[in-house]
C-alpha positions as CSV (number, residue, x, y, z in Angstrom):
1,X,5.2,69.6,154.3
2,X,6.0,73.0,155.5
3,X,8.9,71.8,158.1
4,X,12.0,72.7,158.6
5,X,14.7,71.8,156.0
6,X,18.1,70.3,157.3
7,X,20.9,72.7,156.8
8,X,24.0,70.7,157.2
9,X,24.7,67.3,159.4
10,X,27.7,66.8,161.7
11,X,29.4,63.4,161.5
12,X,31.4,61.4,163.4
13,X,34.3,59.9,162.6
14,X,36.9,57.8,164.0
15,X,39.2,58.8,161.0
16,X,39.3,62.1,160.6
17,X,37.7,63.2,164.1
18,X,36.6,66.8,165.2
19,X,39.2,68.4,167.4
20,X,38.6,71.0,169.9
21,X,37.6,71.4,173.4
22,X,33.9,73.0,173.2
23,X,31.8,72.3,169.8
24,X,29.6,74.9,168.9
25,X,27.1,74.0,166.5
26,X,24.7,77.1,165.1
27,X,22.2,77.5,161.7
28,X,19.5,79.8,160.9
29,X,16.9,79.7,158.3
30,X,15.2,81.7,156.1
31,X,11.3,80.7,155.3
32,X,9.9,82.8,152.6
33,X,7.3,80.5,151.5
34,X,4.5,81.3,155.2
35,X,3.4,79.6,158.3
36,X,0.7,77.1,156.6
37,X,1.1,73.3,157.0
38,X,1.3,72.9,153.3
39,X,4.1,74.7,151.2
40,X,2.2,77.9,150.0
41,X,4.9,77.9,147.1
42,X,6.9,75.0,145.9
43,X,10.7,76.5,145.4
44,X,12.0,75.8,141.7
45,X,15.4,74.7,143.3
46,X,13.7,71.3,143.9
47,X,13.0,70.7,140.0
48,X,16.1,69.9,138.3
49,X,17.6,67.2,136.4
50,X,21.6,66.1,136.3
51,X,22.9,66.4,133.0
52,X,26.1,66.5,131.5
53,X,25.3,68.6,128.5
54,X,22.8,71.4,129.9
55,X,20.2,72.9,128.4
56,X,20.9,76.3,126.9
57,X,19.3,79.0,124.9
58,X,21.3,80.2,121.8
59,X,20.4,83.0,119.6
60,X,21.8,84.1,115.9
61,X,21.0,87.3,114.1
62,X,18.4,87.5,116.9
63,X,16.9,84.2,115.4
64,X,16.1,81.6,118.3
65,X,17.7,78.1,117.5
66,X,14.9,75.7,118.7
67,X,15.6,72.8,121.3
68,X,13.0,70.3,122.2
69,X,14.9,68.1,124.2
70,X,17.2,68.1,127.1
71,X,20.5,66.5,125.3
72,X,21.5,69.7,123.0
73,X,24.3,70.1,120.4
74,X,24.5,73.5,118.4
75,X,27.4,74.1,115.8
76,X,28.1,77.6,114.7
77,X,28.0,78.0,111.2
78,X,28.7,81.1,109.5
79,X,27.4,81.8,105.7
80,X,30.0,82.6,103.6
81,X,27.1,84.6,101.3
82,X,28.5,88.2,101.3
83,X,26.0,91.1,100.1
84,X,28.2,94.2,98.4
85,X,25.8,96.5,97.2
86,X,21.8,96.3,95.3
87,X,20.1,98.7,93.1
88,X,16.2,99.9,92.4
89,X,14.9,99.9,88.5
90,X,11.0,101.5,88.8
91,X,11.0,101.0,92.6
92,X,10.4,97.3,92.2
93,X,12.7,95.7,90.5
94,X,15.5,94.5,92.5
95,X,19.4,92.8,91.6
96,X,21.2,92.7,94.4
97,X,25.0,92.0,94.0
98,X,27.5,89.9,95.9
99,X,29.1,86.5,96.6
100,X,28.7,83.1,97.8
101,X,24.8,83.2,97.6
102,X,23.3,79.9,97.9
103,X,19.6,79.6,96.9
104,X,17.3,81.4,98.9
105,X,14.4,80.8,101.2
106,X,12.7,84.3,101.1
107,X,14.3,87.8,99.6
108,X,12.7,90.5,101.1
109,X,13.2,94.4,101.5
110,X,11.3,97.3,103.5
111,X,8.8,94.2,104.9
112,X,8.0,93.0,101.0
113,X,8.3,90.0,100.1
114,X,10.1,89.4,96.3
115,X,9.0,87.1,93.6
116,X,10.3,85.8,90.6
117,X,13.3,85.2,92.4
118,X,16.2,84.4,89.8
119,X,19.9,83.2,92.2
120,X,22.9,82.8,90.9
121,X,26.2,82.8,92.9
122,X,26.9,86.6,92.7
123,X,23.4,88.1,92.2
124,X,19.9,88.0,92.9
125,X,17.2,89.4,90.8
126,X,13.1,89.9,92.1
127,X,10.3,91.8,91.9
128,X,9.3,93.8,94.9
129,X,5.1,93.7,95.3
130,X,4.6,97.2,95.3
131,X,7.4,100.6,95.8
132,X,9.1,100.7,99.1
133,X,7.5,102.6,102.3
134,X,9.1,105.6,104.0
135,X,11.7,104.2,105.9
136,X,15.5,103.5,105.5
137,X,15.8,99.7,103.8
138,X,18.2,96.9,102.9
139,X,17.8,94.2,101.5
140,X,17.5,90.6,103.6
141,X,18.2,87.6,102.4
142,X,17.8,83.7,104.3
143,X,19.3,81.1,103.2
144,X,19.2,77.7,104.8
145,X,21.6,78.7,107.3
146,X,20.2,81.9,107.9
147,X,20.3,85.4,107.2
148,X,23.2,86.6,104.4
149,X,25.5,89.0,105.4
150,X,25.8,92.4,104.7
151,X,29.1,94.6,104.2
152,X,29.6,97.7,105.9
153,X,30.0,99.7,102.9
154,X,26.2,98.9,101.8
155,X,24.0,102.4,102.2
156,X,20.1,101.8,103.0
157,X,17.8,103.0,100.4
158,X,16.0,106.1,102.3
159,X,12.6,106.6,101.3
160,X,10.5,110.0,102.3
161,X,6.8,110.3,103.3
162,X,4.9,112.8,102.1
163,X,1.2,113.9,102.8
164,X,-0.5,116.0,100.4
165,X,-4.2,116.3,102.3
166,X,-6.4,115.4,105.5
167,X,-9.6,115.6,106.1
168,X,-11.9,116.7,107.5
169,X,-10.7,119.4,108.8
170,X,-13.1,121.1,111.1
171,X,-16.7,120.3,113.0
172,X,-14.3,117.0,114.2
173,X,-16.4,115.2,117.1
174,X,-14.2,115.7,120.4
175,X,-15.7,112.6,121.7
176,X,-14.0,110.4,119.4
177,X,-14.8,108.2,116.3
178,X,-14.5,110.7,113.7
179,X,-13.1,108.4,110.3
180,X,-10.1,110.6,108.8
181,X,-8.6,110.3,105.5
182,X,-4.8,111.4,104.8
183,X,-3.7,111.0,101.2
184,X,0.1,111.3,100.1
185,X,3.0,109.4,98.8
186,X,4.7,106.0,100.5
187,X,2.6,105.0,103.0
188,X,3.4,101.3,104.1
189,X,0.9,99.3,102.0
190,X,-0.2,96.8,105.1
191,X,-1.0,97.3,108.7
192,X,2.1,95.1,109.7
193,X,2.8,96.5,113.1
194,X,6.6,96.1,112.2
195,X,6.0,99.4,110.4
196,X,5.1,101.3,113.5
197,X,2.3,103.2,111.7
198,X,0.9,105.6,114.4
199,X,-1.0,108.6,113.4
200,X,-1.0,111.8,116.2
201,X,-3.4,114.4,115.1
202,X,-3.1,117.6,117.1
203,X,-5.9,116.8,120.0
204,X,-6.0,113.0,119.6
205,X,-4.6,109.9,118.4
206,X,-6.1,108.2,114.7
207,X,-6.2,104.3,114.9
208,X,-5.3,103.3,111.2
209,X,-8.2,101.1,109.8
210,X,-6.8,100.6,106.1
211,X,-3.4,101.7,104.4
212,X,-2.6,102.1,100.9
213,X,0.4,103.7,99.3
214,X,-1.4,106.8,98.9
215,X,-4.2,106.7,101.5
216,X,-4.9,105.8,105.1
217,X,-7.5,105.8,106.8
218,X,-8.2,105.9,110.5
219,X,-10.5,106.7,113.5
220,X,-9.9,109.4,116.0
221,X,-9.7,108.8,120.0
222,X,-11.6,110.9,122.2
223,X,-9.5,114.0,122.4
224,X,-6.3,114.4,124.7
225,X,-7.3,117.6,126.8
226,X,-3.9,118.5,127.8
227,X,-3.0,118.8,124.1
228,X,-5.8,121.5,123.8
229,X,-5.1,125.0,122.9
230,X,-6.7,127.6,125.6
């Protein structure tokens, strides 16, 4: 019930009395919850449970570690894989070179998944699906403890982007819906919004419908009118 909740409770006691001539006894209370009979909203201070270990949220490499119950024990565990350098033979073939490296879960590198993945304890050799994206890339590699680390020294492979063409390029409907087609060299091959694929013609924004390594495609917005030319 919407009533009000008691704030402390004086005592009596014939051991350890209250001394003083004139007791003055004062409380206030905050209600943020209305004047309706019922509790508008009930408070989350009332749900809660005692426990000795508490419930707590632990992140590693930005991973979540998963707890589905209240009574949680989490050991840190650090990989002793180490990652020291990797190389590129005709953009898909990848060795990567270092220590410690168990056996895999998933090698992957610019959002592509390898195959044929071959481990040994200072090496890994796969096959890349298809030549890197523009982007700047390293290599990841999880084990079953996670991700393997990488040294310091390691340099990202940069790739650039080049377009060649778009088109069309004039009688383009201002209203919108116009399909453009831009061709060039390492484009992202999938739509995986990890990429951050955006395409900003000069009145209007392209929603990308299909992606290949030399093509996108997309379909214009209705154009921006403070990006118009006077």
């Amino acid at each position: 019930m919407n009533q009000s909740m008691e704030q402390y409770r004086l005592v009596e006691s014939n051991d350890d009395p209250i001394v003083g001539a004139t007791i003055v006894k004062e409380e206030s209370e905050f209600r943020p919850f209305g004047e309706s009979l019922i509790w508008e909203v009930i408070p989350g201070d009332y749900f809660f449970t005692r426990e000795d270990s508490p419930q707590i949220l632990v992140t590693i490499d930005d991973m979540p570690a998963v707890c589905t119950g209240l009574m949680c024990e989490f050991t840190y565990y650090e990989n002793p894989g180490l990652v020291t350098g990797f190389s590129l033979l005709s953009n898909t073939q990848l060795t990567i070179t270092g220590s410690n490296f168990g056996i895999p879960i998933s090698v992957t590198m610019g959002l592509l998944e390898c195959t044929n993945v071959v481990a040994l304890t200072d090496s890994i050799t796969c096959d890349l699906p298809n030549s890197l994206p523009a982007g700047s890339w390293l290599p990841t590699i999880i084990e079953d403890h996670g991700k393997v680390r990488l040294d310091a020294s390691v340099n990202p492979e940069v790739v650039s982007l080049t377009i060649t063409d778009v088109s069309p390029r004039t009688n383009i409907n201002s209203a919108g819906g116009e399909i453009f087609t831009i061709t060039g060299t390492n484009f992202p091959t999938s739509l995986n919004s990890k990429y951050g694929l955006a395409v900003d013609l000069q009145y209007a924004r392209c929603v990308p419908i299909e992606t290949s390594s030399t093509v996108i495609t997309c379909e214009t917005e209705p154009f921006i009118v403070s990006r118009r030319r006077l």
